[in-house]
C-alpha positions, 0 to 999 in steps of 0.5 A: 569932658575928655573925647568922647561922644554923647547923644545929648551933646548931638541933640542939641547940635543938631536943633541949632544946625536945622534952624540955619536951613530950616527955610531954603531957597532955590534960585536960578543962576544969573549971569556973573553971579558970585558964588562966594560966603553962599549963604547955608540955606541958599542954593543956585541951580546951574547949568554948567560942563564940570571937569575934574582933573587927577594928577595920577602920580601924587601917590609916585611923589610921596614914594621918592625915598624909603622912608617917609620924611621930610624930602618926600613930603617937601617935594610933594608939596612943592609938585602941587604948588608948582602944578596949581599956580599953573592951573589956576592961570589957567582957569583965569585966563579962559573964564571958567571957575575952581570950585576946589583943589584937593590935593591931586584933584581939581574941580572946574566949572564952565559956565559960559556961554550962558543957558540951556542952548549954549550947552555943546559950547560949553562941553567943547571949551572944557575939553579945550581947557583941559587940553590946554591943562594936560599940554601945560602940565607936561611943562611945569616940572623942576627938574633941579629939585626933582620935580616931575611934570604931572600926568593927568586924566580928565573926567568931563560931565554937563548938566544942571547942577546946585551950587551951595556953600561948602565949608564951615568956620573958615575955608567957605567955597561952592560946592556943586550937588547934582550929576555932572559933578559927580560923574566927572568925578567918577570919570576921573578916577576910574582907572589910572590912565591919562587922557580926556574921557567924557560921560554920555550925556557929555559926548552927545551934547557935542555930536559923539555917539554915546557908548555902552555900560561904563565904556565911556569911562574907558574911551578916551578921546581921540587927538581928532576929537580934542582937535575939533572941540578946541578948534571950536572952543577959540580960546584966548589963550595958548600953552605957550602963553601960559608957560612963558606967564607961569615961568615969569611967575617963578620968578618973581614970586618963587616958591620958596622953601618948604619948612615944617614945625609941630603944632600943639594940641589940640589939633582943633585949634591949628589955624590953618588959614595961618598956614604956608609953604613955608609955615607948614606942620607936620607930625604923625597923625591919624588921617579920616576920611567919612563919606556919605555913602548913597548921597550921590543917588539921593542928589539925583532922586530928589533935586528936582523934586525936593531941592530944599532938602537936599540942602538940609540934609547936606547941611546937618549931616556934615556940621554933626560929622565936623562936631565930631572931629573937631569938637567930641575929639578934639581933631581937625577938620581938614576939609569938606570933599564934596559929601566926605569930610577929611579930618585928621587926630593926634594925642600927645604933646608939641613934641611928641605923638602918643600914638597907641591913645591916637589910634585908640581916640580914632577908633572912638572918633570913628564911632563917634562918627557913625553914632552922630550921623545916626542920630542926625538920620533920625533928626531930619526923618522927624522933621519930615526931610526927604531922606533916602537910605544913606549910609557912612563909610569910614576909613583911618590910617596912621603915619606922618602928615603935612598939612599947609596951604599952596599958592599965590598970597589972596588965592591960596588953598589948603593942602594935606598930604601924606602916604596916610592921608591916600590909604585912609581914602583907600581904605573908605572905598572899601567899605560900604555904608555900614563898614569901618576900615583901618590902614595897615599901619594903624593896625600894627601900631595900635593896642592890642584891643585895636587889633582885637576888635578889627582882626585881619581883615581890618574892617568892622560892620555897625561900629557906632560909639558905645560899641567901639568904646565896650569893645576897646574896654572890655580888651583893657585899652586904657583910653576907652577905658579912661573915656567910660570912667569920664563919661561915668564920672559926667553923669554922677551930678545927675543922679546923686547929691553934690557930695563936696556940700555937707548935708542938711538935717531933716527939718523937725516934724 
């Protein structure tokens, strides 16, 4: 078949897709239900204070030597595994719940005390715990491997949110539609500077005044504030505790050292649930990052309303992305973030990355993906889902990657890290839904047809399949043009005679 996209192919990913979430149920979260292999076409509404919390100096680790090679990348992910395992006792020890750990951001969920009248509760013991987080962090450095305590912001929202299943094939976890997930999201990554900032809905509940525009985006906390919130909250637990109990940790189940082998392509085929610090891959790679661009909104136009389709929509849209990646081009979803997908693409060998026909493929691939979201848009218009005005904003970027898994045997969590994999995100913030954007680094080490159809300001509107592929073709880039001569070649048996069999003669009159 090659790499290539096809609309039939979609079509009929798309049927069996929409069958799995063709019925939906809504239902109330109870007290202690698990939120674990969330059936696709099941939803939990909860009421719950999400915070999310940004290391803001991932991209300073990935920056420790000239060069991007080993040292930096093993320094990378040990500074994540050494800050995670922190994290994640603490989370343990105050009750409140990972929903995911991305790189250098972390989801959190406090749901107790239960109900719509414990919600001031609720906001106070997240402030508390990300407090308690921030103290710690300070303390969970390595000094003898040259690794730096974190500097973290923290963005708290509240609200009733839909809990449902994230992740495919593996690496299943809740993922939380709604506002207060995203606006903590967006809270946390607003600008580079530490401390706790809270939203308005977040502020009121706990008796602050709420601040105009974006304000609260900017206004953090004051010690007084953090003071009272954790006075309230009454956690079991301090920051001594959890540094003597982590320092413990180190000790007897240290860490160990990083060690990295290529993997074989296909990429779709890395077992990445294998996958640990020290079994961890490495190779120059394209990193992708898709995103769908409005959902947030729709989330909030239609939860009330039309929960069911929420659900749907989520459901289709990110499996025909994952086909995609994975399937149509033969790379390797990373994970889901929420509505993005991160996928990463590599053509060559054990040994060796092609790098022209990567880049070449990520172009396609990312036509690939527009052309699929389209066709899937259209799917769900025809079966009568609810469906706003959604769009896809992708962005690429090429360089050396790691990809491996941090923690504690039971409870570990994938990782990918690389100076490609923030400028590919980089480079999807600047597009709208309509847009496509390459990194630099692609940009110079692609084909010339690559830097044709992009030009300087590295970006392209409405860059679906068959117009990344005439457009890379028609600049004579040999791996469009070997993906037209395989799709030609797919579609002879459907208009000519099998011409390996003789032919028969007529039958006489």
């Amino acid at each position: 078949m090659g790499k290539n996209w096809n609309a039939q192919r979609s079509q009929a990913r798309l049927a069996t897709r929409y069958a799995e979430v063709e019925t939906v149920s809504i239902v109330d979260y109870t007290k202690d239900t698990s939120l674990e292999n969330i059936p696709v076409n099941k939803a939990y509404k909860m009421h719950a204070a999400h915070l999310y919390v940004d290391i803001l100096n991932l991209r300073d680790m990935l920056h420790v030597t000239k060069d991007e090679g080993e040292t930096c990348h093993k320094r990378t992910l040990r500074f994540l595994n050494l800050h995670y395992r922190a994290v994640h006792r603490i989370l343990s020890e105050t009750d409140a719940r990972r929903v995911d750990f991305h790189n250098q951001r972390l989801h959190g969920v406090v749901a107790k005390p239960y109900g719509t009248d414990s919600e001031r509760r609720r906001v106070e013991r997240a402030v508390a715990i990300a407090q308690l987080i921030i103290d710690v962090l300070k303390e969970t450095g390595d000094s003898d491997d040259k690794i730096p305590n974190a500097e973290v912001r923290v963005g708290i929202d509240t609200g009733t949110a839909l809990a449902v299943n994230n992740g495919r094939r593996g690496g299943r976890e809740p993922l939380f539609l709604g506002r207060p997930a995203n606006q903590a999201a967006k809270t946390a990554g607003h600008e580079p500077l530490t401390g706790i900032y809270l939203t308005n809905e977040a502020r009121t509940a706990i008796g602050l005044k709420a601040l105009d525009g974006d304000t609260h985006r900017t206004t953090a906390l004051t010690t007084a504030q953090i003071e009272a919130c954790v006075a309230a909250a009454k956690l079991d637990v301090s920051k001594d505790d959890i540094v003597e109990a982590w320092k413990d940790e180190q000790k007897n189940t240290p860490i160990g050292s990083v060690g990295f082998s290529r993997p074989t392509p296909p990429l779709r085929d890395l077992d990445i649930q294998a996958l640990s610090l020290a079994n961890s891959k490495r190779f120059e790679a394209v990193s992708v990052y898709a995103d769908i661009d409005g959902f947030s909104a729709y989330v909030e136009n239609n939860i009330e309303d039309d929960p069911e389709d929420v659900v749907r929509a989520l459901h289709v849209l990110r499996s025909e992305l994952d086909h995609v990646v994975s399937d149509d081009f033969e790379g390797r979803r990373v994970r889901f973030i929420g509505d993005c997908i991160h996928g990463a693409l590599l053509d060559g060998t054990a040994y060796t990355t092609y790098t022209e026909e990567t880049i070449s493929n990520a172009v396609l691939c990312a036509g690939g993906l527009r052309s699929g979201f389209s066709e899937a848009k259209k799917f769900l218009k025809e079966k009568k889902v609810v469906l706003d005005d959604l769009g896809l904003a992708i962005g690429f970027e090429f360089g050396p990657l790691s990809i491996s898994r941090l923690g504690m045997k039971g409870d570990m969590v994938r990782c990918a890290v690389g100076r490609n994999v923030l400028n590919s995100e980089t480079e999807q913030a600047r597009c709208d839904g309509t847009e496509t954007a390459i990194g630099e680094e692609a940009f110079d080490n692609g084909s010339d047809a690559v830097r044709e159809l992009f030009e300087d300001d590295r970006i392209v509107a409405n860059l679906d399949y068959d117009s990344a592929v005439t457009g890379l073709a028609a600049s004579d880039d040999k791996t469009a043009k070997a993906a037209q001569a395989n799709a030609y070649r797919a579609a002879i048996p459907a208009v000519v005679p099998n011409l390996s069999e003789p032919l028969r003669p007529h039958a006489q009159r």
